[in-house]
C-alpha positions, 0 to 999 in steps of 0.5 A: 235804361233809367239813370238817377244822378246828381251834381253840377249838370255839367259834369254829369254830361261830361263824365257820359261823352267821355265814360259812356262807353262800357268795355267788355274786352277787358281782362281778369287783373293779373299780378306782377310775377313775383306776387300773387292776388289777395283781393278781388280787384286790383288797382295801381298808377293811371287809368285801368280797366278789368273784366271779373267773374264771381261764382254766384251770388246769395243772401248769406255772408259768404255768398255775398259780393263786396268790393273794396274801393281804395282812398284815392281813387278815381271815377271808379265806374263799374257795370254788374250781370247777373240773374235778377234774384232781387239783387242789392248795390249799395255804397258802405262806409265802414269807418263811419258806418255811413251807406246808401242803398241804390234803388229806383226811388232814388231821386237824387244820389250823393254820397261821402261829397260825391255825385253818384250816377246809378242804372239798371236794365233788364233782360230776360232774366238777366239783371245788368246794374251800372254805377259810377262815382263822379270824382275822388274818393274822399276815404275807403269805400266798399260796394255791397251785392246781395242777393234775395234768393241764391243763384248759381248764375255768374256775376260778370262784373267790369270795372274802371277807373281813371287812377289812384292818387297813391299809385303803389309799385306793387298793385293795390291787391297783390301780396309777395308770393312765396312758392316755398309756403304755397306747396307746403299749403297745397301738400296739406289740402291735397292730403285731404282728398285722399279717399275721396278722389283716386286720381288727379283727374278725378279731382279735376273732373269732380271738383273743377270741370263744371265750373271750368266749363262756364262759357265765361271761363274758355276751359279754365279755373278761375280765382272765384270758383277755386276759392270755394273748392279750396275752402270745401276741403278744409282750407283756409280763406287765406291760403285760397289765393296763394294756393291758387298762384302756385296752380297757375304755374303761367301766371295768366290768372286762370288754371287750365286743366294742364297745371291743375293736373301737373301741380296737384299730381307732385303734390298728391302722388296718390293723384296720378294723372293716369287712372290706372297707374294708381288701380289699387292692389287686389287684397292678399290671399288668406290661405296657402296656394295648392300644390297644382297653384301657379300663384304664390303667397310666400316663399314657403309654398314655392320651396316644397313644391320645389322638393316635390 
């Protein structure tokens, strides 16, 4: 492990007795009841932790993995695992357009007036990259990942901080959720597999169950992976995290297979949960039975049998 860092030693060594321990216990944020995520990260009053999975990471705009760091926060430390796709960290001011690019040859790291302390280590082909930043964020920053090559492998990403100076009673990343607007936005983009996929369980099946079985997802959708599906049949960017709040009917951050079927079969009728409740008819006959027919076309045929 190589750690490159500057400031007053002092510090340095304090923020390692205190912070050096990294927590994989944590959980994926959650928003208050009555709201619903709009940003990867959420951050709110005091110290806090949270564990993230991001679908994967590539080179082009969207495959691309940024975080927004608020004013105000503080020793924001975070610890990035990936696959080693020649994959790049850096610190980005966008106001100012001011960065700097993490690598091994830096020698020294400061940046908006702050110590920066950066590592990385490797296994196998496993890419695991720590950064913390040693005090209070002076102005918004933003954290860039990209990557050389694409790769489907997650990003399992673990984040802390010890509080945020604005300490909102909404979290920072939550927005009010109004469930009225949320399936008027799901009935539009549900209208959309109609042709594609007969039954609800076909969706699941087609569009979720791979990413759903992820070791890192324990058999439910998260927000990384459903944003992609959702945008994959015409939805919005903006409508992705709301769509997916009215999915997680519990509220626990994640989609099981249950409320995906169970949202998705009101809002499709045609995705009926059982597959052969929607079998479609057999097409109409063009041509009158025979006398001898035991099938009927039209009342016509059954009124002179009759007579006969």
């Amino acid at each position: 492990m190589r750690f490159f860092a500057t400031g007053p030693v002092c510090l340095q060594l304090l923020f390692l007795l205190v912070h050096a321990q990294e927590s994989y216990g944590g959980s994926m944020p959650v928003c208050p009841q009555s709201t619903y995520r709009t940003s990867l990260l959420t951050f709110s009053c005091g110290e806090s932790s949270g564990l993230e999975v991001y679908a994967g990471i590539g080179t082009d705009s969207i495959s691309g993995l940024t975080l927004a760091l608020p004013r105000g926060l503080s020793f924001f430390r975070t610890t990035v695992e990936g696959a080693d796709n020649g994959t790049s960290l850096r610190l980005v001011n966008a106001k100012t357009g001011s960065e700097l690019q993490m690598g091994e040859d830096k020698k020294s790291l400061n940046f908006e007036g702050l110590p920066v302390m950066y590592s990385t280590s490797v296994n196998g082909t496993s890419l695991k990259q720590r950064l913390y930043i040693l005090g209070t964020l002076p102005s918004d920053l933003e954290v860039e990942l990209t990557g050389k090559t694409w790769s489907e492998v997650p990003i399992l990403l673990n984040y802390s901080y010890d509080g945020y100076e604005a300490c909102p009673e909404t979290p920072l990343g939550c927005s009010a959720y109004n469930s009225s607007n949320a399936k008027v936005q799901l009935e539009d983009w549900a209208s959309g597999l109609v042709g594609t996929y007969a039954t609800a369980q076909d969706a699941w099946d087609g569009l979720c169950r791979r990413s759903a079985s992820l070791p890192s997802t324990n058999g439910s959708l998260l927000l990384e992976y459903w944003r992609p599906i959702w945008q994959g049949f015409g939805g919005s960017v903006a409508d992705a995290d709301l769509s997916f709040r009215l999915l997680d009917s519990n509220g626990d951050g994640t989609v099981s297979q249950a409320e995906f079927l169970d949202v998705l079969s009101q809002a499709l009728p045609q995705a009926s949960t059982d597959p052969h409740l929607d079998a479609p008819l057999p097409p109409p006959t063009s041509s009158l039975p025979s006398d001898n027919a035991t099938t009927v076309a039209n009342g016509s045929a059954l009124q002179e049998k009759q007579k006969q």
